[in-house]
C-alpha positions in Angstrom: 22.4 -10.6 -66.6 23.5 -12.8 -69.7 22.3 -11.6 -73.2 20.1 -14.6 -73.5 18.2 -14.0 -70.8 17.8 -10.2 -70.9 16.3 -11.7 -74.3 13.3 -13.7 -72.9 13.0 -10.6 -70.4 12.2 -8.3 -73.2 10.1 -10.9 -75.2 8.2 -11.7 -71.8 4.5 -9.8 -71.1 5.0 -6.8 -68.2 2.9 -8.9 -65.6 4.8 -12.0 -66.1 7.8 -10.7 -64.8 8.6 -11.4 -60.7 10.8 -9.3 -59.0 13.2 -11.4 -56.9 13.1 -8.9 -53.5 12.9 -9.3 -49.7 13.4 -6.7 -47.0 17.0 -7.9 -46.9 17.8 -6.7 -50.4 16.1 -3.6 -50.5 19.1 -0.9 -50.2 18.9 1.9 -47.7 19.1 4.4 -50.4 16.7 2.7 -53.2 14.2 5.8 -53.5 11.7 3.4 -54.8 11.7 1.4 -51.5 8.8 2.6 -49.4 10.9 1.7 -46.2 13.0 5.3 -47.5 10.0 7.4 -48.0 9.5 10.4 -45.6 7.9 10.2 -42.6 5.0 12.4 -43.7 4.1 9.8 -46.4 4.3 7.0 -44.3 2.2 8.9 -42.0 -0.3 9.9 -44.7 -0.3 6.4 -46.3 -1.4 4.6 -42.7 -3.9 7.0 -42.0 -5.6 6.4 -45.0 -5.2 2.6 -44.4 -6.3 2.7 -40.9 -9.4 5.2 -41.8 -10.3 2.3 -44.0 -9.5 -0.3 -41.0 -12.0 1.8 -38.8 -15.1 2.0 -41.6 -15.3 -1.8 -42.6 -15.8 -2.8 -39.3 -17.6 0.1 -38.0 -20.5 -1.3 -40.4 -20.7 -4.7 -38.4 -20.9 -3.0 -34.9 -22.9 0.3 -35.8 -26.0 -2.5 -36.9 -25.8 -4.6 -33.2 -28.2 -2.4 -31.1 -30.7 -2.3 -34.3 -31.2 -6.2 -34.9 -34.8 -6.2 -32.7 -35.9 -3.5 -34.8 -34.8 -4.6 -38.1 -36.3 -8.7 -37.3 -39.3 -6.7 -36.6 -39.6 -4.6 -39.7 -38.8 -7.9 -41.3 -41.6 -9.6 -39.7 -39.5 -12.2 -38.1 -38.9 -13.5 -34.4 -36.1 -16.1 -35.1 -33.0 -15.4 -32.8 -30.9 -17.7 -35.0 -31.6 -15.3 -38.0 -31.2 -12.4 -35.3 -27.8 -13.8 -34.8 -26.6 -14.5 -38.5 -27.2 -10.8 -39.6 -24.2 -10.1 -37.9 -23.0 -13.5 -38.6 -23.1 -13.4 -42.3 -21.2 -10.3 -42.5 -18.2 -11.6 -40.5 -18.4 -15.1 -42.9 -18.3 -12.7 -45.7 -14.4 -11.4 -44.1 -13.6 -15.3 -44.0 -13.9 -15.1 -48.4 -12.8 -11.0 -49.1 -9.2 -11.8 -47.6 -8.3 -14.8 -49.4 -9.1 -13.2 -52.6 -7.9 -9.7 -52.5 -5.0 -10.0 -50.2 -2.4 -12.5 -53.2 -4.2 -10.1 -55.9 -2.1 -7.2 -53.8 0.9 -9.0 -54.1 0.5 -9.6 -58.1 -0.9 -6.2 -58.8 -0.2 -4.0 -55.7 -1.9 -2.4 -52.9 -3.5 0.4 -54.1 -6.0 -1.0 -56.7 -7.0 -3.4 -54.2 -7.7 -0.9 -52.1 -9.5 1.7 -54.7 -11.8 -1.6 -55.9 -12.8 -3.1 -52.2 -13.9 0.4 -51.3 -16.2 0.7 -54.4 -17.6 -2.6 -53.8 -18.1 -1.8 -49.9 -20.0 1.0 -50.5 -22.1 -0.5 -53.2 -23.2 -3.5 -50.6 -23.4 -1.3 -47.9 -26.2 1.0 -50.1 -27.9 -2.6 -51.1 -28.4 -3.3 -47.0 -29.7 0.1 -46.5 -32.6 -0.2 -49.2 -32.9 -3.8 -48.8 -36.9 -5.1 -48.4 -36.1 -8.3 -47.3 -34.2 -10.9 -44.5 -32.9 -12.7 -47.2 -31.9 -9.7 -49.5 -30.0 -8.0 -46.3 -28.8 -11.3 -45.3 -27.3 -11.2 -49.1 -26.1 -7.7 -49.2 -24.3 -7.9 -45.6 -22.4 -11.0 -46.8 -20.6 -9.3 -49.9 -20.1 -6.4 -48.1 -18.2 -8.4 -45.5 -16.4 -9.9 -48.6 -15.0 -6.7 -49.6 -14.5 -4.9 -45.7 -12.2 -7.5 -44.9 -9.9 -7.1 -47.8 -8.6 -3.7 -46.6 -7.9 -5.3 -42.9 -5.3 -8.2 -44.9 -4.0 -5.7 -47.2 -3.6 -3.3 -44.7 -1.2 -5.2 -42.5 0.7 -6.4 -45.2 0.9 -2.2 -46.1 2.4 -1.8 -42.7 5.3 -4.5 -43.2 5.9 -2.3 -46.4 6.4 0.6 -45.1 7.7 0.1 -41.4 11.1 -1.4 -40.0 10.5 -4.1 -37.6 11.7 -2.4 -34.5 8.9 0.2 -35.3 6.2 -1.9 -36.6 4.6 -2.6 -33.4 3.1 1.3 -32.4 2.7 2.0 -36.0 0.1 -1.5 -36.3 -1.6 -0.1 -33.2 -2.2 3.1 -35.4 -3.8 1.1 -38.0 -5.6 -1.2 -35.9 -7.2 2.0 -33.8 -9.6 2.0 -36.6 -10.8 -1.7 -35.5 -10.6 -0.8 -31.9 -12.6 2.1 -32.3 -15.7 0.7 -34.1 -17.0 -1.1 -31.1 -16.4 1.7 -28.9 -18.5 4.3 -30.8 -20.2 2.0 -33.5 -23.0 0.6 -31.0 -23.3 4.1 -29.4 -24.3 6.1 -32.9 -26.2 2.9 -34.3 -28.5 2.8 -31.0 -29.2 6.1 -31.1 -29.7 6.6 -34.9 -32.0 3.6 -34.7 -34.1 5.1 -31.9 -34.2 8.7 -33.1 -34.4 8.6 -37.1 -34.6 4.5 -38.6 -32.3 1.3 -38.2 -31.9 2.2 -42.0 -29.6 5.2 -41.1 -27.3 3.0 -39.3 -25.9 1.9 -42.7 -26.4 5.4 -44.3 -23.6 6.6 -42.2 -22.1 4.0 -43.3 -22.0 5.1 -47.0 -21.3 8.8 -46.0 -18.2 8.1 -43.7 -16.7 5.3 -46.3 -17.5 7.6 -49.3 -15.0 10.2 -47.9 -13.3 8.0 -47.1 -12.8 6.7 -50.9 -12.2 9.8 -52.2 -9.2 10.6 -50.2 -8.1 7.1 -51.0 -8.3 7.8 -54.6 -6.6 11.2 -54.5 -3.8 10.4 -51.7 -3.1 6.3 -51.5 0.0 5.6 -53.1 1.7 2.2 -53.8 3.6 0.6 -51.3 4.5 -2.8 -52.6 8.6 -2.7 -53.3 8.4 -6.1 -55.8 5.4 -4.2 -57.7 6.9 -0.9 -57.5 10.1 -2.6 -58.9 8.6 -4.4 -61.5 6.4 -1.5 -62.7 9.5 0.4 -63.0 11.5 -2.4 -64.9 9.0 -2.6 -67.1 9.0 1.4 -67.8 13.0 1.1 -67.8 15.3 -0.7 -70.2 18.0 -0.3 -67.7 16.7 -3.6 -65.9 20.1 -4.2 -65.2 20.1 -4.4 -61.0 16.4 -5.5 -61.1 16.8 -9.1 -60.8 13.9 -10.8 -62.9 12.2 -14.2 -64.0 10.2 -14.8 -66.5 7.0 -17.1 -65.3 3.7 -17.6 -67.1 0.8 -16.4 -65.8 -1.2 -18.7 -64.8 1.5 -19.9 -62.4 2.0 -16.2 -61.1 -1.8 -16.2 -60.4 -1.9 -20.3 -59.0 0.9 -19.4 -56.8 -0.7 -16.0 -55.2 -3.7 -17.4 -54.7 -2.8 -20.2 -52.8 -0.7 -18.2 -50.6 -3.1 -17.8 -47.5 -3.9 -21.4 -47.3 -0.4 -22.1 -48.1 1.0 -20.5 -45.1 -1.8 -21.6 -42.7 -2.1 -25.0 -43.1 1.7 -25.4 -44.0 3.0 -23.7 -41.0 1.7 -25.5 -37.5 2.6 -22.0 -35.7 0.4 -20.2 -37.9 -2.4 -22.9 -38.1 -2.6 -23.2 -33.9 -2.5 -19.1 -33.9 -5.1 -18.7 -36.0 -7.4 -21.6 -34.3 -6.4 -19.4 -30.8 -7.8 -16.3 -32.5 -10.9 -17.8 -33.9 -11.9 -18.8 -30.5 -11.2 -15.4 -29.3 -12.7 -13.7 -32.4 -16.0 -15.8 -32.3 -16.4 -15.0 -28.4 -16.0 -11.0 -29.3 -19.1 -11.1 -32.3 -21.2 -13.3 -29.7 -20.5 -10.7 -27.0 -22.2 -7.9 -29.6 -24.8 -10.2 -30.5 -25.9 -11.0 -27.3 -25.6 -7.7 -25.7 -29.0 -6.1 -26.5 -30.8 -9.0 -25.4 -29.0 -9.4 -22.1 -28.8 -5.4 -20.9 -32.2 -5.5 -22.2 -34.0 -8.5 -20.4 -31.9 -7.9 -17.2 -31.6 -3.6 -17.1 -34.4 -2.8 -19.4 -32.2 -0.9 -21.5 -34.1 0.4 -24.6 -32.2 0.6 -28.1 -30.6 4.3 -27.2 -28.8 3.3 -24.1 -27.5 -0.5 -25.4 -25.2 1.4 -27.6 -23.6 2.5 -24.1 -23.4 -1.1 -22.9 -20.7 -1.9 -25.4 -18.4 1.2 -24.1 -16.5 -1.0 -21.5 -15.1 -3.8 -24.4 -14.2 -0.9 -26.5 -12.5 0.9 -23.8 -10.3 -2.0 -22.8 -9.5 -2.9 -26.1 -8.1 0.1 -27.2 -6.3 0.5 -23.6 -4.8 -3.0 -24.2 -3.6 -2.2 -27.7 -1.5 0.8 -27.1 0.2 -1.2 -23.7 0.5 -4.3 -25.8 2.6 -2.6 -29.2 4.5 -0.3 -26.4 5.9 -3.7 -24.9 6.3 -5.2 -28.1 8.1 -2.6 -29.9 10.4 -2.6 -26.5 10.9 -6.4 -26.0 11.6 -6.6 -30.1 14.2 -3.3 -29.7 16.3 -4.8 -26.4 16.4 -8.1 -28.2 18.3 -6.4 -30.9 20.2 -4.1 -28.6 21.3 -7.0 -26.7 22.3 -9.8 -29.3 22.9 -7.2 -32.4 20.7 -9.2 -34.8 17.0 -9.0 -36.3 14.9 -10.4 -33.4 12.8 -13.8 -33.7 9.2 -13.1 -34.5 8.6 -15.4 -31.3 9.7 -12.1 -29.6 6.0 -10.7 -30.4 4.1 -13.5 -28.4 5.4 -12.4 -25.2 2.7 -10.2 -24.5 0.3 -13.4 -24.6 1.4 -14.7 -21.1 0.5 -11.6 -19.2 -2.8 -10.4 -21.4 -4.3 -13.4 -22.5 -5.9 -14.3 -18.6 -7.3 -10.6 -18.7 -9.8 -12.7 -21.7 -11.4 -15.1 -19.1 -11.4 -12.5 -16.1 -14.1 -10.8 -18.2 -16.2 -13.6 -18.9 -16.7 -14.6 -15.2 -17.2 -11.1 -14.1 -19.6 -10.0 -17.1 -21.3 -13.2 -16.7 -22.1 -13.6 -12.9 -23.1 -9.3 -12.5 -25.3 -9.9 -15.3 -26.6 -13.2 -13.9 -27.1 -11.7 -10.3 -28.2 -8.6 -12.1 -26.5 -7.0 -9.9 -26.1 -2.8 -10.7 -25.2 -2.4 -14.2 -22.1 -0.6 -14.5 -20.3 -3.9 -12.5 -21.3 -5.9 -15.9 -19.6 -3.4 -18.1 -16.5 -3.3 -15.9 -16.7 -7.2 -16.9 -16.7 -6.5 -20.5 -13.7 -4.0 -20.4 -11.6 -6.7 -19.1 -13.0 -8.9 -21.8 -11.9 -6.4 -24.5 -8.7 -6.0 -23.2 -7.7 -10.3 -23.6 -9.5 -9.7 -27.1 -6.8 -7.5 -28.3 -4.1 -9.2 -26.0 -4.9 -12.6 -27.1 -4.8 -11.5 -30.8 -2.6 -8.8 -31.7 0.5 -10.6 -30.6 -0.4 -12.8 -33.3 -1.3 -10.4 -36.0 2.4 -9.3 -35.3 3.9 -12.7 -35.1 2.5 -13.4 -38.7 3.6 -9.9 -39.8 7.3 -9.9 -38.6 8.0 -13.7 -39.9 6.2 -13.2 -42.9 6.7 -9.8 -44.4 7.4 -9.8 -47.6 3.9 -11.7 -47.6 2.6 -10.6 -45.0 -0.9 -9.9 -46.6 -1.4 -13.7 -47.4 -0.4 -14.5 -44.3 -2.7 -12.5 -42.4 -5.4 -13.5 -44.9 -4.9 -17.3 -44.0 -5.2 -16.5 -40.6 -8.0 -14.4 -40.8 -9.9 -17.5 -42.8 -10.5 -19.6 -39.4 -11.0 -16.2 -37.1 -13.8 -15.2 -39.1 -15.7 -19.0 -39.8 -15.8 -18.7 -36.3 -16.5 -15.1 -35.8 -19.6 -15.9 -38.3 -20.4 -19.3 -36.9 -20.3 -19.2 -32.8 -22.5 -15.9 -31.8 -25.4 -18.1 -33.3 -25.3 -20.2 -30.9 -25.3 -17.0 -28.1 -28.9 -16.0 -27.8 -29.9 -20.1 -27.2 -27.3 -20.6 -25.1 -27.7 -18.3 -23.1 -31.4 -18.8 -22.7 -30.5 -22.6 -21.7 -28.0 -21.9 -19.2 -28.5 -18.6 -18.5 -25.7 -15.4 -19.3 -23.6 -16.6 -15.8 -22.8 -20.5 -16.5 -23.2 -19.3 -20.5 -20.1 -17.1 -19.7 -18.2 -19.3 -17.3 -18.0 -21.9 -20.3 -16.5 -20.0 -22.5 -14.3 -18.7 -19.7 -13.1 -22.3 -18.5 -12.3 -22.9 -22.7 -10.6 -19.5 -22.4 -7.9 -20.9 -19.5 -7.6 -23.8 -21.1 -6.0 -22.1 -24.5 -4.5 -19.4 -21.8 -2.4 -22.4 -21.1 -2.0 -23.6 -24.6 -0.3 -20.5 -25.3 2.5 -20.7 -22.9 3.8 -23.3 -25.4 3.7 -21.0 -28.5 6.1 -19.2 -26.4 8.5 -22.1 -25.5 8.3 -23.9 -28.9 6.9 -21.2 -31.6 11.1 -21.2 -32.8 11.5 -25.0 -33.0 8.4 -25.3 -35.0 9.1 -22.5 -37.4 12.1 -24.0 -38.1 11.0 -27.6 -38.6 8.4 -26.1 -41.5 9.9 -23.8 -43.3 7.7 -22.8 -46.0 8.9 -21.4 -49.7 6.4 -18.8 -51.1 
C-alpha cells in the first residue's frame, strides 16, 4: 500500500473504512476469520442464533388458538380483523429485515442482534398489556419488525461461520427454532389461554426471550470477517495486509441499505424464488389462521385441544428439514468430490423436484377430511404433508440465496424475505371468508391446483437457475 494512500487511510473516520474480503481471501490460518474458530464456538454461536430463530416466531404461533378469545375480550366479531392479528405481525417481518439485516453488514452481527432483542421484548410486553384492537394490532406489528431481524441476520451468521459443504445441516440447526414454534407454540398458547388468560400467551413470550437476551449478551460474539477486519485495522497501525478504501458515509450507508432490494429485484433467480416462497409462506400463516375455526366448527374442538390440531404441520416440517439439508449437504459434497471445484448454488434446488409436490398433497387431503369431516386425525395427517412441502418448497431457497450470496448473505435473505412475508401478512385474510364461500375442501383444492402449477414452475429453476445467474450478475 503506497504512502499516499496509507495517508488518506489514517486521515479517514474508523466506519468509513471497507474491508475488501470474500470467503475466497480469507486464509485458512487468519485467527480472526470465524470460518477458523473452534467447533465449540461455532456450536455456541448458532445455538444462541437459533434460540433466537425459535422465540421470534414462537410469538406469532403461540397467539393462533387465542384469537376468538382475544376478538371477544375486544368486543369485536370481525374475521378480517381476526385474521390481521396474525397478519400484521408477519407484515411487520416484511419491514425488520430490510432494515437490520445491511446495518449487520456496516456494523456487525452482534449489535443487531443485542438491539432487535430489546426491542422484541419491549413490543411483546406492549401486546400483553394492550387495552385495545388497535393498540395490539400496533404493538404486534413492531414486534414483527424487530422478530424478523434475527431470522435475516441469522442466516447471513451461518454463511459466516460455516463452509459450504457443511452449511446445509448446520441451517437446519438454526432453522429448528422456526420449525419448532408451530409444533409446540399452538399447543402451550391453547392451553395457557384456556387455563390462566390469552394474556399469558405473550408473557411466556417475554420470559423465554428474556433468557434468552441475557445469554445473548453475555455469550454472542461477532462473526462478520469484513467487520471483524476492519475493527481490528482500526485498533492496528499495522494495516498493512488489510486491504482498505476509503468511502464517505453516506455512500457506505446508501449502498447497505439498498442491498435487499438490490439483490431481489436485480437478480430474476432471486426475484421468481422469493415470489415461489411467498405463495408457500402466505399458504402456511392462513393454515394457522384458519385452523381454530375449522377444527372448531367441524370437531368441536375447544381452545385446549386446537393447539393439538397444529402437531401434524409441525411434525412434517421439521421431518422434511432434517431429510432436506441431509441431501443437500450430500448432493453439494459429491458435486465437489466429483468435479474438484466449489459447487453451483443451483446444486441446493435439487431437493425442490422431489419435495415441493408433498405441498399440494396436503392441501387436498387436509381439505377434503375436513370437508367430509371425516375422523379427525385423517385431517392432521393432511397438514403433516402440508408442512413437510412448506419446508421443501422453501429451504432449498433460503440455501440457494445463502451459498451464491454469502458474503451478503443477510441482504440477500432480507430481499427475499420482503415478498414472503407481504404475502404471509396479506393472504390468510382472505382464509376465514374464503373458506366460508367455498367451503375448507374446494377452499384447499385452489390453493392446491396454484400449488402444481409453481410445482412445475420450479422444474425450470433447476434447468435454467445457472444461465440466469450468469446473465445478471449483480456487483454489491
Amino acid at each position: 500500500m503506497g504512502d499516499k494512500e496509507r495517508s488518506g487511510n489514517e486521515k479517514s473516520e474508523p466506519e468509513n473504512l471497507i474491508v475488501n474480503d470474500n470467503e475466497e481471501q480469507r486464509g485458512a490460518d487468519d485467527p480472526t476469520n470465524p470460518l477458523n474458530w473452534p467447533t465449540w464456538r461455532k456450536v455456541t454461536v448458532v445455538g444462541i442464533v437459533s434460540a433466537i430463530g425459535f422465540s421470534t416466531p414462537f410469538a406469532a404461533d403461540i397467539s393462533a388458538p387465542s384469537i376468538p378469545l382475544m376478538m371477544e375480550s375486544f368486543n369485536s366479531d370481525n374475521e378480517t380483523l381476526a385474521g390481521f392479528i396474525i397478519s400484521i405481525y408477519v407484515l411487520g417481518n416484511a419491514v425488520g429485515p430490510v432494515l437490520f439485516a445491511p446495518a449487520s453488514e456496516v456494523w456487525g452481527r452482534s449489535v443487531v442482534f443485542h438491539i432487535t432483542n430489546v426491542v422484541f421484548l419491549a413490543f411483546t410486553v406492549g401486546c400483553a398489556l394492550a387495552t385495545s384492537l388497535p393498540s395490539m394490532l400496533v404493538f404486534r406489528f413492531f414486534a414483527g419488525c424487530a422478530g424478523a431481524a434475527p431470522l435475516a441476520v441469522g442466516a447471513g451468521t451461518i454463511a459466516d461461520l460455516i463452509p459450504r459443504e457443511q452449511r446445509g445441516r448446520y441451517f437446519a440447526v438454526f432453522a429448528t427454532g422456526g420449525q419448532l414454534a408451530p409444533l409446540v407454540g399452538p399447543v402451550i398458547g391453547g392451553f395457557l389461554t384456556a387455563r390462566i388468560h390469552w394474556r399469558w400467551t405473550f408473557w411466556i413470550v417475554v420470559i423465554i426471550h428474556g433468557i434468552i437476551t441475557v445469554v445473548a449478551f453475555l455469550f454472542l460474539r461477532e462473526t462478520y470477517a469484513p467487520y471483524i477486519r476492519k475493527r481490528r485495522a482500526r485498533l492496528s497501525k499495522d494495516n498493512g495486509n488489510i486491504q482498505m478504501a476509503s468511502v464517505p458515509k453516506k455512500d457506505i450507508f446508501l449502498q447497505a441499505f439498498v442491498r435487499p432490494l438490490k439483490v431481489l429485484f436485480g437478480s430474476p433467480m432471486v426475484l421468481f424464488l422469493a415470489i415461489y416462497q411467498a405463495m408457500v409462506w402466505g399458504y402456511r400463516f392462513l393454515m394457522y389462521t384458519t385452523i381454530p375455526q375449522v377444527f372448531g366448527k367441524h370437531y368441536h374442538f375447544g381452545p385446549s385441544t386446537t393447539g393439538l390440531a397444529y402437531l401434524g404441520n409441525g411434525i412434517g416440517a421439521t421431518i422434511a428439514m432434517y431429510s432436506i439439508t441431509k441431501i443437500s449437504d450430500s448432493l453439494v459434497i459429491r458435486y465437489k468430490d466429483r468435479h474438484k471445484c466449489d459447487p453451483k448454488p443451483e446444486i441446493r434446488l435439487l431437493p425442490l423436484l422431489f419435495g415441493g409436490p408433498l405441498l399440494p398433497v396436503g392441501l387436498f387431503w387436509y381439505g377434503w377430511s375436513a370437508q367430509l369431516e371425516v375422523h379427525w386425525i385423517v385431517p392432521i395427517l393432511g397438514t403433516f404433508f402440508f408442512g413437510a412441502g412448506i419446508v421443501a418448497a422453501s429451504l432449498p431457497s433460503n440455501l440457494y440465496v445463502v451459498d451464491a450470496f454469502t458474503q451478503y448473505a443477510a441482504s440477500a435473505m432480507a430481499g427475499s424475505m420482503l415478498l414472503r412475508a407481504v404475502a404471509g401478512g396479506l393472504i390468510p385474510m382472505a382464509g376465514n371468508p374464503m373458506f366460508a364461500a367455498m367451503g375448507v375442501g374446494w377452499g384447499c383444492s385452489l390453493l392446491g391446483f396454484i400449488s402444481v402449477l409453481t410445482c412445475v414452475l420450479s422444474i425450470g429453476f433447476v434447468l435454467f437457475g445457472e444461465r440466469l445467474r450468469e446473465k445478471f450478475p449483480l456487483t454489491l
